[in-house]
Structures are given as C-alpha cells and as structure tokens.
C-alpha positions as CSV (number, residue, x, y, z in Angstrom):
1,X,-7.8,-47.9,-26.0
2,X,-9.7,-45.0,-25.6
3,X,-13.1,-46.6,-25.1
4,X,-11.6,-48.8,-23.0
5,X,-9.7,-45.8,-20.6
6,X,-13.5,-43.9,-21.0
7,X,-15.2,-47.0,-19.0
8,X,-12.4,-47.1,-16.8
9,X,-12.8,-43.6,-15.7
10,X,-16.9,-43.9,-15.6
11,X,-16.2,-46.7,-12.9
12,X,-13.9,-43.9,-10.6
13,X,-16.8,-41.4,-11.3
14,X,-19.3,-44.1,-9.9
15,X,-17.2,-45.0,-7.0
16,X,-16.0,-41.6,-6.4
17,X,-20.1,-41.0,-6.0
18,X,-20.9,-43.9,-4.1
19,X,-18.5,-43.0,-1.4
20,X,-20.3,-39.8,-0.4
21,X,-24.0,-42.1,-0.9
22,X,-23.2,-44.9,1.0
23,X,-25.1,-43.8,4.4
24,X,-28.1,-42.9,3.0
25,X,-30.1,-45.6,3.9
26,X,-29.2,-45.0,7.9
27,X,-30.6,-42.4,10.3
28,X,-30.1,-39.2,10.7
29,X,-27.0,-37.5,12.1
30,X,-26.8,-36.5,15.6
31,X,-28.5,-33.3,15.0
32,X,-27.7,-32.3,18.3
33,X,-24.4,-32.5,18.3
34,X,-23.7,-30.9,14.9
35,X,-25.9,-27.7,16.1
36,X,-23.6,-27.4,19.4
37,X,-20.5,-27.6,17.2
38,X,-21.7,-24.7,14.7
39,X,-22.4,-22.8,17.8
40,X,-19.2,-23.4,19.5
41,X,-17.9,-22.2,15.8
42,X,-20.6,-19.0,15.5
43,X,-19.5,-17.6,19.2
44,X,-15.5,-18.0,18.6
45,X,-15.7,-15.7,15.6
46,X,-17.9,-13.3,17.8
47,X,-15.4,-13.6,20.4
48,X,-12.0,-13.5,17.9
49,X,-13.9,-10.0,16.9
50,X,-13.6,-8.9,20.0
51,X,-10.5,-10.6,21.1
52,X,-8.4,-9.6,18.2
53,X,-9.1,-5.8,17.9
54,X,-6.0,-5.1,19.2
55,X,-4.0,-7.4,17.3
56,X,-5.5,-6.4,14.5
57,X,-5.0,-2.8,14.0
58,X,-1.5,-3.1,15.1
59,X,-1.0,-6.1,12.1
60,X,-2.9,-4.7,9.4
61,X,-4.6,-1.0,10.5
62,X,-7.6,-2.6,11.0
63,X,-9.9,-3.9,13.8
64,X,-11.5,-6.7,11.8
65,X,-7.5,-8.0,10.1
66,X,-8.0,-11.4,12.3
67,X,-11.8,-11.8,12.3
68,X,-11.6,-12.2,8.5
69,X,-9.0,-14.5,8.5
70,X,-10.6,-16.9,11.0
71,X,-14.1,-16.5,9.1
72,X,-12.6,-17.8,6.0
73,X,-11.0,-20.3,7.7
74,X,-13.9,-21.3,9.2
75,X,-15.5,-21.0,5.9
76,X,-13.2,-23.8,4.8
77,X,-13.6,-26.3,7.6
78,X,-17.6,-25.7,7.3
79,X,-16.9,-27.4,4.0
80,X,-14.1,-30.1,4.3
81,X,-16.9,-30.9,7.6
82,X,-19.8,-31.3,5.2
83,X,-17.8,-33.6,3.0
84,X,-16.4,-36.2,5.7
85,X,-19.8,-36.1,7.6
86,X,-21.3,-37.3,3.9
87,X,-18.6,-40.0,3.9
88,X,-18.3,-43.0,5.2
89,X,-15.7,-43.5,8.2
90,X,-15.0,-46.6,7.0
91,X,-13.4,-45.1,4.0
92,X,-10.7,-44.0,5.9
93,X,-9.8,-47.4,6.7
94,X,-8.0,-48.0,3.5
95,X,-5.3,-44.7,4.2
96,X,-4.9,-45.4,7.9
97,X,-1.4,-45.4,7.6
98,X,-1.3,-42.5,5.1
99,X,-2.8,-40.3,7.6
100,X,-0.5,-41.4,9.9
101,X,2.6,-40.5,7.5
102,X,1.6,-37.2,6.8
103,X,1.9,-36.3,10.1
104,X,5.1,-37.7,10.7
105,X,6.4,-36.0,7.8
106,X,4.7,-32.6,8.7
107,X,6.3,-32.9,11.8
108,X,10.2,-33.2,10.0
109,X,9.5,-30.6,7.4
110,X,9.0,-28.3,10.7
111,X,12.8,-28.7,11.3
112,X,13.6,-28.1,7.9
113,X,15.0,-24.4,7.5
114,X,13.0,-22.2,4.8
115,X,9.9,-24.5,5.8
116,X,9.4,-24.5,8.9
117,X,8.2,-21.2,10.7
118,X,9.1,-19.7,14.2
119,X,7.4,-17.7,16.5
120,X,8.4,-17.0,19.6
121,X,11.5,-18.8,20.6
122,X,9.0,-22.1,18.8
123,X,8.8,-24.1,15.7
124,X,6.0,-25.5,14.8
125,X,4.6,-24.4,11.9
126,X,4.8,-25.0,8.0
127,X,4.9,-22.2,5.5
128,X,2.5,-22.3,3.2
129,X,3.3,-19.1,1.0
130,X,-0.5,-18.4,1.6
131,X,-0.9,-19.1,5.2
132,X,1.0,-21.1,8.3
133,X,-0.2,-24.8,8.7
134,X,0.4,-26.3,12.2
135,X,2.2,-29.6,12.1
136,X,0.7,-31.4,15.0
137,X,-2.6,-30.7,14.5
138,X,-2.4,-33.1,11.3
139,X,-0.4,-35.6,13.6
140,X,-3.7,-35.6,16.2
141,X,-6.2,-35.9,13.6
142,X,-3.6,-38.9,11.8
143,X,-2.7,-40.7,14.9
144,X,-6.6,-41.1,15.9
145,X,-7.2,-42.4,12.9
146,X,-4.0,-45.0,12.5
147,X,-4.5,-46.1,16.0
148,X,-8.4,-46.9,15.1
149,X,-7.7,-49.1,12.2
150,X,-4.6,-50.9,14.0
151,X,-6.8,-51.7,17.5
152,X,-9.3,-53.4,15.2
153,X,-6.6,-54.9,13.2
154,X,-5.3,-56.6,16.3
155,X,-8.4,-57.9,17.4
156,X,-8.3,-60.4,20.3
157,X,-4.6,-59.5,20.5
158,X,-4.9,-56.1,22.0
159,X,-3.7,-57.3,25.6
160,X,-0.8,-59.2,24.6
161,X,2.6,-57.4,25.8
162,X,4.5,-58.0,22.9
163,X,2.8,-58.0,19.9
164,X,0.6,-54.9,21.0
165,X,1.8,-53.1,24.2
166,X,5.6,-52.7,22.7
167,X,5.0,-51.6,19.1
168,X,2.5,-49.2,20.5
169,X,5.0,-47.6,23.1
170,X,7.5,-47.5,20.5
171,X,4.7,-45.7,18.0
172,X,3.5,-43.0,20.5
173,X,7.0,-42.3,22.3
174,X,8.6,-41.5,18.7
175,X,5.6,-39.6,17.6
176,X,5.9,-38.0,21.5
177,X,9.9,-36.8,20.5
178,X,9.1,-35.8,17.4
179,X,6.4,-33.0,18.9
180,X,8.8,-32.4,21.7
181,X,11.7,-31.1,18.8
182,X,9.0,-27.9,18.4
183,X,9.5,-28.0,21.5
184,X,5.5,-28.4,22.5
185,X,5.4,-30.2,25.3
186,X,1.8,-29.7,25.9
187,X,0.9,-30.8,22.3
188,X,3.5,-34.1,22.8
189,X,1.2,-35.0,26.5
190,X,-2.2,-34.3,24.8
191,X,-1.0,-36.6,21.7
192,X,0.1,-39.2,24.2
193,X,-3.0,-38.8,26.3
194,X,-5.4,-39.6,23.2
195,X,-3.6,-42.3,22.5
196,X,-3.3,-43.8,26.0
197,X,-7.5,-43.1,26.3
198,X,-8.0,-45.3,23.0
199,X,-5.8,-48.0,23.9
200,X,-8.2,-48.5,27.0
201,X,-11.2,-48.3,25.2
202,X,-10.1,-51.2,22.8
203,X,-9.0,-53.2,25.7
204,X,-5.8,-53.1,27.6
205,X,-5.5,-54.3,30.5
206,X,-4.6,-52.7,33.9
207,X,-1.2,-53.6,34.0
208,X,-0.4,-52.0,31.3
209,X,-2.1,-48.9,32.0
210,X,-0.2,-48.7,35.0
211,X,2.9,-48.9,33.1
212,X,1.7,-46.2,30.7
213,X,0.8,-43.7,33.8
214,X,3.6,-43.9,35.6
215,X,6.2,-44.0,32.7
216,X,4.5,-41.1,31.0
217,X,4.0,-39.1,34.3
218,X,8.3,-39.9,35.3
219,X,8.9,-38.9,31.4
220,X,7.3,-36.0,31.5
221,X,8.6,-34.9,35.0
222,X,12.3,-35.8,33.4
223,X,11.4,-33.3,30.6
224,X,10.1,-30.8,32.9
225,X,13.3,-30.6,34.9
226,X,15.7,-31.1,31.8
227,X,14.5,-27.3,30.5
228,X,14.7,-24.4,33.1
229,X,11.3,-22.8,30.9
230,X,9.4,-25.8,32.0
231,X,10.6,-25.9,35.6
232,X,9.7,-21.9,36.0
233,X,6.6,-22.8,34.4
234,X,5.8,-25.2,36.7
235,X,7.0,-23.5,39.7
236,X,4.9,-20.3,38.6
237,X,1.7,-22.7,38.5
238,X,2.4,-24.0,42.1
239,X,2.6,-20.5,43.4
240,X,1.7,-17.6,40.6
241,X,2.1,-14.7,42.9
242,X,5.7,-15.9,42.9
243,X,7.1,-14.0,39.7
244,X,4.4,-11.9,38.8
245,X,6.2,-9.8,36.1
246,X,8.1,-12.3,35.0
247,X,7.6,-16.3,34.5
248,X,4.1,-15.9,36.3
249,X,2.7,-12.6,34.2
250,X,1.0,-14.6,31.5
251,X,-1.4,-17.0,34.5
252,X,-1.5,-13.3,36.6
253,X,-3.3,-11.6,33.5
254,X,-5.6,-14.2,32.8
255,X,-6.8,-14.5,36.6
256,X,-6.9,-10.8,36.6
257,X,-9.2,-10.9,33.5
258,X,-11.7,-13.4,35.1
259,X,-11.8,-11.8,38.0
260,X,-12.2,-8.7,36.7
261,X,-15.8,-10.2,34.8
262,X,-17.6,-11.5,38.0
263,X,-21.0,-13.2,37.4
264,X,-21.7,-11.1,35.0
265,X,-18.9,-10.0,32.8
266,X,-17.7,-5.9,32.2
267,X,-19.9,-6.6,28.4
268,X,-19.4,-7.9,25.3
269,X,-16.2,-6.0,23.8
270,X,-15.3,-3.9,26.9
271,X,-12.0,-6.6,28.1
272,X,-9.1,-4.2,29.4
273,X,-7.1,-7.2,29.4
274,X,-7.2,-7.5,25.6
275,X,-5.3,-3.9,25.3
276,X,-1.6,-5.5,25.2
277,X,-2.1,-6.4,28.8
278,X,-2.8,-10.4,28.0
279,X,-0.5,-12.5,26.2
280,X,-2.1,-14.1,23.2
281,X,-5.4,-12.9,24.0
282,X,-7.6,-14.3,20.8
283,X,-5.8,-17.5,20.6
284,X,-4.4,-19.8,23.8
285,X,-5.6,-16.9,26.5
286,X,-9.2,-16.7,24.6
287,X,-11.3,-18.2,27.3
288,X,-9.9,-15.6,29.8
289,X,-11.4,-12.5,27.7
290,X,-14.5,-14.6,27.2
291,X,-14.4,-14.8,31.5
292,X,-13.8,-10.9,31.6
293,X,-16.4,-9.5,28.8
294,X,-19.1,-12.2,29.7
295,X,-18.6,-13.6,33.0
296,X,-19.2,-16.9,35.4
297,X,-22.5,-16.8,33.4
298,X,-20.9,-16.4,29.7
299,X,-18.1,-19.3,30.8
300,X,-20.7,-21.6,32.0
301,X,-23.6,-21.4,29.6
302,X,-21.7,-20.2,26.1
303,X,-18.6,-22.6,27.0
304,X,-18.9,-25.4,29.6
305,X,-21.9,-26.7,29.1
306,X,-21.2,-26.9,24.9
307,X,-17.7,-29.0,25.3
308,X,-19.8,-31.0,28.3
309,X,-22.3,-31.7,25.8
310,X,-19.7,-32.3,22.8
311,X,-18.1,-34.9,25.0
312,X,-21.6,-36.6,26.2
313,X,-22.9,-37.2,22.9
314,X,-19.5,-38.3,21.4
315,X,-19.0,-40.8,24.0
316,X,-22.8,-42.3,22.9
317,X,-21.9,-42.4,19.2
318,X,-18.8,-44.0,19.9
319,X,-20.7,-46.8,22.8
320,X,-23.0,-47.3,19.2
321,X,-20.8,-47.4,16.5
322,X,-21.5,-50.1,14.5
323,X,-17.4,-51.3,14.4
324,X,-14.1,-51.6,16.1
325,X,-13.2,-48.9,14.1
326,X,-15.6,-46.4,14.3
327,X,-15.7,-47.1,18.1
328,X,-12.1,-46.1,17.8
329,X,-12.4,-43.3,16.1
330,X,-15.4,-42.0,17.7
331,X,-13.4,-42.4,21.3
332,X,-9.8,-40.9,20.1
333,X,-12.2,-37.8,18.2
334,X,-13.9,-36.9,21.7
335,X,-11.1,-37.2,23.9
336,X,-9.2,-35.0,21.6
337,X,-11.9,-32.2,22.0
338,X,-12.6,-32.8,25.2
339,X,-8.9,-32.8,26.4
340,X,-7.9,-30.2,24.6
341,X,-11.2,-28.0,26.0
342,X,-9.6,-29.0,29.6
343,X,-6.3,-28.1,29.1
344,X,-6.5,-24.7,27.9
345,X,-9.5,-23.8,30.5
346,X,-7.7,-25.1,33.2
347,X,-4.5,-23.2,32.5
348,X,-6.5,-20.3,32.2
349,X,-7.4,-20.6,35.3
350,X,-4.7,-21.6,37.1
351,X,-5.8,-25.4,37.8
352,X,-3.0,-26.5,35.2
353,X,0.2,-25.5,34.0
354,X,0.4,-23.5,30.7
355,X,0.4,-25.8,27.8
356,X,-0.2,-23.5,25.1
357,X,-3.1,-25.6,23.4
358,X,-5.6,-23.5,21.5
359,X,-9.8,-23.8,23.1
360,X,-11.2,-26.0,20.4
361,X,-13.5,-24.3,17.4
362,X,-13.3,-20.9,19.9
363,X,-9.1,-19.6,19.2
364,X,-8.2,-17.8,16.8
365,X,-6.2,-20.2,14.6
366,X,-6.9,-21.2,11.1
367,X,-5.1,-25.0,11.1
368,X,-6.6,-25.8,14.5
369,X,-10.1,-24.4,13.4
370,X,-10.3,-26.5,9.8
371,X,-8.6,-30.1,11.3
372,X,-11.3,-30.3,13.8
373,X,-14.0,-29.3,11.5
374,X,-12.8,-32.2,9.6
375,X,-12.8,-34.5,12.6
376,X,-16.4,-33.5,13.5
377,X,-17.3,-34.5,10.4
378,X,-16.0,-38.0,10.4
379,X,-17.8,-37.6,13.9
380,X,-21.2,-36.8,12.6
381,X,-20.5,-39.4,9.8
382,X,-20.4,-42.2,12.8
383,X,-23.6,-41.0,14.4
384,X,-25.9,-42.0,11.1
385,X,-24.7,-45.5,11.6
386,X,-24.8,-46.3,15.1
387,X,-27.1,-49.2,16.9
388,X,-28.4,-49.6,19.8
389,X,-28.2,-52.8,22.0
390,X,-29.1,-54.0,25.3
391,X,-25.9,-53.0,26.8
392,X,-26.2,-49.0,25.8
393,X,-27.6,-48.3,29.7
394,X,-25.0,-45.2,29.3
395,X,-22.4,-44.4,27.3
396,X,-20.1,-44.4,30.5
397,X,-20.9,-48.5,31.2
398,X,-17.8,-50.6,30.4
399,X,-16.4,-48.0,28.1
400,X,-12.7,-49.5,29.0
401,X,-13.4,-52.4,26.7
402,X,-15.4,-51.6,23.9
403,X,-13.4,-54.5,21.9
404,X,-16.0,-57.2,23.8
405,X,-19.2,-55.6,22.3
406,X,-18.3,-57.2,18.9
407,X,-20.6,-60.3,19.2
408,X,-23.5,-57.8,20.4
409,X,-24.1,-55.6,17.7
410,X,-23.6,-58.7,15.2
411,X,-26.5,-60.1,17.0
412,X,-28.8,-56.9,16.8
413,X,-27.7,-56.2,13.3
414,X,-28.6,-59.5,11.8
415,X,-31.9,-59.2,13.8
C-alpha cells in the first residue's frame, strides 16, 4: 500500500511539473507586451505614492501607509503572473466552470452579513481578516474564462438562437443581477460588455448582436431611472456645472485637476487636488492626479499610448492563438483591460458617466492589481504559442468571427 500510494504521488509530482514545462519548445513570449505591463505596474506605485499621501497619514500617520500595501500587493500578482504565464492556457480548460463558480459564489458571500464589507453606502467586498477581496473582480477574470471554453465547446453551433443565444442571455443577465445587488452598475455593464465582445469574436451573428445592444442599452436605461443616484449621476454628466457641490463635485474636481496640469503638469507630487479636495484620489480618480502632476504630456506618453499598446498586441495574440480557446481567452483578457482603461479615463474626463471602475495595474487597489496580473499572465502564456497564417494581414481583419480560422491554422500547423 504504501509503495503503491509513493508511485502514485511521483506521477502528481511529474504532472504537477509538466504543466508549468509544456511550452517550452514554442517561442518566446511577447516580450513587448510583458515590458509595457511591468511599466504600467512600476508608474502606478510611483503615482499611488503620490496619490495616497493624504490618505495615508490620515489612516495610519504615515505618508507611505497605502504605497506599501499596493507594493506588496503588487509583489503578489508579479508572482501568481509568473506562474500562469509558465502555464499552459489550456490547462484552464479543465476548471472552466470552476472559475466560473467561484465567482458566483463570491458574489453571494458579499450579501452575507459578517462577510461581506461596506463602504460607502456599497457592498462589494469580502472580508478576509487580512485584507478586503473584491467580488467581481474574480467574476471578470471567471466569466472570460467560462465563456472561452463554452464558445469552443459549441463549435459550429455558436449562431443558433436556441441552443446558444438563450442559455447565454440567461448566463450573463443572472451574473449581470447578481453585480447589480452591490449595487455596481458600472462593474454589471463592463461584465456584460466582455461578454457581449467575445460572443462576436466566436461568431454571432448580426441579429443577435442587435438584440444584445438594444436590450442591454433599454436595461440599463430602466436601471438608470429605477435609482434617483443613477439618474443624478447621469444628469450631472450631461451638464456638470449643474450641481457643482453636490451630485456634480466628484466630475468638477477631476476636471479641475486636469486642467489645472496643462501640457505640462504642476510636477510630480505637487496635485492640490489630492489634499481632501478629490474624491478617491489614488484609486477610481487616479488618472486625474496623474493629469494634474504630469500633464497632457504625462497622460499621453505614461498612460495612453501603454493601454493603446496593451490592446494592440493583445488583439495579435488572440488573431494567432493556436485554438478556439485561447482565441477566446486572448479576446475576453484584452477587452477587459482595454474597457476597463476607457471607462475610468473617460469618466475622468467627463466623456462618460461615473462608473467607479478602478484604471487597470495604475489604482490603488490590492484585488484589482493581483487578478489582472493573473490574467496577463495567462495572456503572455497565449503569446509563446501563437501561429501565423496567411490571413494575419492585421489583427483587426475579420476579428468578428475568429471561429472560421479553425481549418487555417490546422493547415499551417501540420505543415
């Protein structure tokens, strides 16, 4: 018996091994891409320094309370991202719907009282004893993944109404109530967005992207209006000079910060806005002390052109991947770090309503910071294992049905 339980466990050892191995015969990583993302990571904890100063000595007496907690946080995701990117995506197959349980039941425990945390008038946290973990960030990272493994599951069956359309309205509009209970409406659309994105990457046809727009866009409007919050918040981005101490302060102070930086910026560490004058200034309202301290110059070079890059080079790994699923995957990963980058700039700025999303691998915010880490490395992982094949003209070319490609990279493969 105990021989016999000694080979069995030399066989887990082996396959526990292999899984981190199996790549090493491909190419290199995207190199590129993995240097922008440790950047993007570098320059938040430079900015949560500065950001957080305030925050900090009012929490703890100290100026450097936050930074240290985001740089072990960081810390953490730098490893959890060096162990995905050594294994392979397709390992992830296997606990598709795992992933996509644990988020659901992150999302209850939330509601549960003595588990779930609250912060301003919001739940959606998890207490950790240690730490705060944010429910729907594990949701994003599990949905991507379930929805990856279920579009290549259906196969050829991806445009038929019943079999695929329904069961994945049903999927994403219970997911989409269960957010909304934090209540986080602009977590619930950006959920619902990533999934929408995905489905038309593996295939759907127009019709029923048309259905998903225009339900989604008269769901969300219903929602809006249901909640006075949402309809002030909405009212204030239509006109922000409207309510400028009240409803419209937050969008005032972060246009006010901007502005304040001109081309230039006022220098690194010298915001005024930071003083108690800007709501959550080192986490959703980050990007808005970067404008001030660094300017048009700081926000284009240091920010823009990073997430622009991020989102380029995703969208080629995902054209390349070698699967269904890691096409999938590769998509719903971008999208969810491009969007999210979107979102929160363009509330700053006044181009979108407030949706209190954190700026990806910038904000101050531990669970944000490691789950993405982890999803850049499953990223990265992709990118050793991509081919190339004669319809890679651009990343951009036909990306609405990746599903079709199938036949192609069997081809160059085999060749």
């Amino acid at each position: 018996m105990g021989v016999g339980f000694y080979i069995k466990l030399q066989k887990q050892k082996h396959y526990f091994f292999k899984i981190f191995y199996r790549v090493k015969n491909y190419h290199r990583q995207d190199n590129y891409l993995a240097l922008v993302i440790l950047g993007l990571v570098i320059f938040g904890l430079i900015m949560v320094a500065s950001a957080s100063v305030v925050q900090s000595y009012e929490a703890a007496g100290t100026n450097n309370y936050y930074l240290i907690r985001q740089a072990i946080f960081a810390g953490v995701g730098l490893f959890f991202w060096w162990v995905f990117q050594r294994i392979d995506y397709r390992y992830w197959k296997r606990y598709a719907t795992i992933f996509l349980a644990v988020g659901v039941i992150a999302l209850l425990l939330v509601l549960v009282p003595g588990i779930g945390v609250e912060a301003g008038g919001a739940k959606r946290w998890i207490n950790l004893g240690f730490s705060t973990l944010q429910a729907s960030e594990l949701m994003k990272f599990g949905l991507i993944v379930y929805f990856a493994y279920w579009f290549e599951k259906k196969g050829r069956e991806i445009g038929d109404f019943y079999k695929t359309f329904l069961p994945f309205c049903v999927i994403v509009g219970a997911i989409f109530l269960l957010v909304m209970q934090g209540p986080d409406l602009g977590t619930a659309t950006l959920i619902a967005i990533i999934a929408g994105v995905m489905y038309m990457g593996a295939g759907a046809t127009w019709g029923q992207l048309g259905i998903l727009f225009f339900g989604g866009l008269s769901a969300i409007l219903v929602l809006i209006k249901a909640a006075p919050y949402r309809f002030r918040r909405l009212l204030t981005f239509l006109n922000p000079g409207a309510d400028p101490l009240g409803a419209g302060y937050h969008i005032n102070q972060a246009l006010l910060a901007i502005g304040s930086g001109g081309l230039f910026g006022l220098g690194y560490g010298h915001s005024r806005q930071k003083y108690n004058f800007l709501p959550e200034a080192a986490s959703d309202s980050i990007f808005a002390v970067i404008g001030e301290e660094l300017g048009l110059i700081g926000t284009v070079f240091l920010v823009l052109l990073p997430f622009a890059f991020i989102v380029w080079r995703g969208l080629v790994v995902a054209r390349r991947a070698p699967d269904m699923f890691g096409r999938m995957l590769a998509l719903g990963i971008t999208t969810w770090i491009g969007l999210q980058a979107v979102l929160n700039m363009g509330a700053t700025v006044g181009m979108l309503p407030l949706t209190g999303v954190p700026l990806p691998f910038v904000s101050l915010g531990g669970s944000s910071l490691v789950i993405m880490l982890m999803a850049a490395g499953v990223l990265l992982n992709i990118s050793k294992q991509t081919v190339t094949t004669s319809r890679d003209e651009s990343p951009f070319s036909g990306w609405w049905n990746w599903g079709a490609r199938d036949a192609d990279i069997g081809r160059s493969r085999r060749s």
